[in-house]
N, C-alpha and C positions, 0 to 999 in steps of 0.2 A: 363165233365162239369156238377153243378148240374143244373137240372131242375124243381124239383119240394122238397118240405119239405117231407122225412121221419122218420117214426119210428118204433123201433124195435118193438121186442113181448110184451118189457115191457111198451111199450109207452115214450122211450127216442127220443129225436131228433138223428138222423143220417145225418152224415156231407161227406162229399167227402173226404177224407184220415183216417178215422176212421179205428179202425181196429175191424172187427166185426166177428161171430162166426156164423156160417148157416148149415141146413140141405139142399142139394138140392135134384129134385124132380125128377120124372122119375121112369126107371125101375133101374137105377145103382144107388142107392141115397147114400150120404156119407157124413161126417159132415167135414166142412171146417174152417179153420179160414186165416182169412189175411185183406188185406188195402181194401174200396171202393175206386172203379176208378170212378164210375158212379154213380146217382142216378137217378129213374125213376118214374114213379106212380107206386107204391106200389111195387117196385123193385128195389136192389139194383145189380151192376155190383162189383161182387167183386174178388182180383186176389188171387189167392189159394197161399199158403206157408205153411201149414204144410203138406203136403201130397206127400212125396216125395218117388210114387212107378210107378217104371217103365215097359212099359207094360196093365198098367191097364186099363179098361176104363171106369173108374169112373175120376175126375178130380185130375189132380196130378200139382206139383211144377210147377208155371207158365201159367196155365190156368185160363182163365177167365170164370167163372160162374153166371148166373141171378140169385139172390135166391129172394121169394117174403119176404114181411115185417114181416110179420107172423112169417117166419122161421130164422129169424135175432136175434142174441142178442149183441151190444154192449159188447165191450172188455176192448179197451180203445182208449178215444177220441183225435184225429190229434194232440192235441195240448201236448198230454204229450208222445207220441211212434210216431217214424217216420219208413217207413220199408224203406230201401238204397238197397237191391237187395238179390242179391243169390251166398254164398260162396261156391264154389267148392271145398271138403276138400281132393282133389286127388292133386290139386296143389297149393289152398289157395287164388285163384281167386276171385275177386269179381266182379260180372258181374251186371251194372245196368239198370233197366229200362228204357230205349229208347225213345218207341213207346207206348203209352197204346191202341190206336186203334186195330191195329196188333199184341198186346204184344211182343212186338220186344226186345229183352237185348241186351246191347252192349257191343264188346269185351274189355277188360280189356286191351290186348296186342295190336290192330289195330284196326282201325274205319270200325268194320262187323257187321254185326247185327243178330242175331237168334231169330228165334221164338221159342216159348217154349218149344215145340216138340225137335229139334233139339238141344237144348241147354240141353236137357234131355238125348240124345241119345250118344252127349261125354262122360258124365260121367257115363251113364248106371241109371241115373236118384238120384244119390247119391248128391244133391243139398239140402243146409239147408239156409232158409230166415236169412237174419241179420236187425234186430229191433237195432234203434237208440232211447236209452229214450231223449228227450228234454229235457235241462235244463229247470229247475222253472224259472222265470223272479225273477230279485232283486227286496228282498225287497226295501220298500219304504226306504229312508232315512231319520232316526231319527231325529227328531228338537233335537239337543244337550241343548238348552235352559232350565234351572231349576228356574231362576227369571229374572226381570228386576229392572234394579235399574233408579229411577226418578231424572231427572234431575234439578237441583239445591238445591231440600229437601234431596237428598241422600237416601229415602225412598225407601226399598225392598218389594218387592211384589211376592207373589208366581205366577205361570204360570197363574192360575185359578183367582185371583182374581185383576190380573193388567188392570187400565183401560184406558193404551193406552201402546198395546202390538208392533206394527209400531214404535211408537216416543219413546219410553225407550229404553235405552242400554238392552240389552239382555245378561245373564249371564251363565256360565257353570258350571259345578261342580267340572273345575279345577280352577275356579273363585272366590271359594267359599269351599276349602279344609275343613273349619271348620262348615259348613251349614252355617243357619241363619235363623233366625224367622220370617214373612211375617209382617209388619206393618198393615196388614191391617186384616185376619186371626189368625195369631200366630202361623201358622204351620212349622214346620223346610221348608225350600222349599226343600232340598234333599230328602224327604221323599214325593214318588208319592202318589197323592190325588185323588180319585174320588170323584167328585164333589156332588154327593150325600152324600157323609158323611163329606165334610168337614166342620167343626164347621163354625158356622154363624160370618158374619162379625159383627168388634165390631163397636159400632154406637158413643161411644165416642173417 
């Protein structure tokens, strides 16, 4: 859970699933990268995935480490990389995150649970992290609209210059195969206008 705003070295915000990049401190120090589970004052709780050496005692695959704010740098943020766990490339297993308290993974095959230690010592610590990019969210969808045509003068008007865009029929561009010229502008209305350059309305 987070509890307090951080940020990195660079002065980004850090968020609870980000995936961020740290030196941590001590006599075994070694550079990490993976997801925060936690946030703290001026520390974040982050779970190791790239460091998959067995034996070591520096932090390896599935360890969780403090690293302070200082020693942080932003990767990439929750909302575009998700990490789903640790494929074992002995059998092709994917084992997921469980438990964050405990760092618990769960088996693939039955409902068991390992802690990171052990789930190292099956495969001799030969575990590689699998990152999920997120899809982008859709864009927004386009107004298909190119005029509105005025009811009972039959009167076209470009997007820009119609002045009752609600109460006119609203037109497309398969509506209007051949364009047409704004009644009120003169601009083809197939032809996108920014409203700063479009020639002034005529007053006769």
């Amino acid at each position: 859970m987070t509890t307090s705003t951080l940020t990195d070295a660079a002065g980004r915000t850090l968020h609870q699933g980000d995936h961020v990049g740290g030196t941590t401190a001590g006599r075994y120090q070694t550079t990490i990268t993976g997801p925060i589970l936690q946030t703290g004052k001026g520390k974040a709780k982050v779970l190791v995935t790239n460091r998959p050496q067995p034996g070591s005692v520096r932090a390896a695959n599935g360890d969780t480490v403090w690293i302070s704010d200082d020693r942080l740098f932003l990767i990439h943020p929750a909302t575009t990389r998700t990490f789903t766990g640790y494929r074992s490339h002995e059998d092709g297993r994917l084992w997921t995150l469980a438990k964050t308290k405990d760092t618990l993974f769960e088996s693939p095959m039955a409902p068991v649970r390992y802690t990171a230690a052990s789930l190292r010592a099956l495969y001799q610590g030969n575990l590689h992290a699998v990152w999920q990019d997120v899809p982008a969210a859709p864009a927004a969808e386009e107004d298909p609209t190119v005029a509105y045509r005025a009811p009972g003068s039959g009167r076209l008007y470009c997007v820009g210059c119609c002045p009752g865009n609600g109460l006119f029929a609203g037109l497309t561009s398969d509506d209007l195969p051949d364009g047409g010229l704004c009644d009120d502008c003169g601009v083809d209305v197939l032809i996108p206008q920014n409203p700063s350059t479009r020639p002034a309305a005529r007053t006769s």
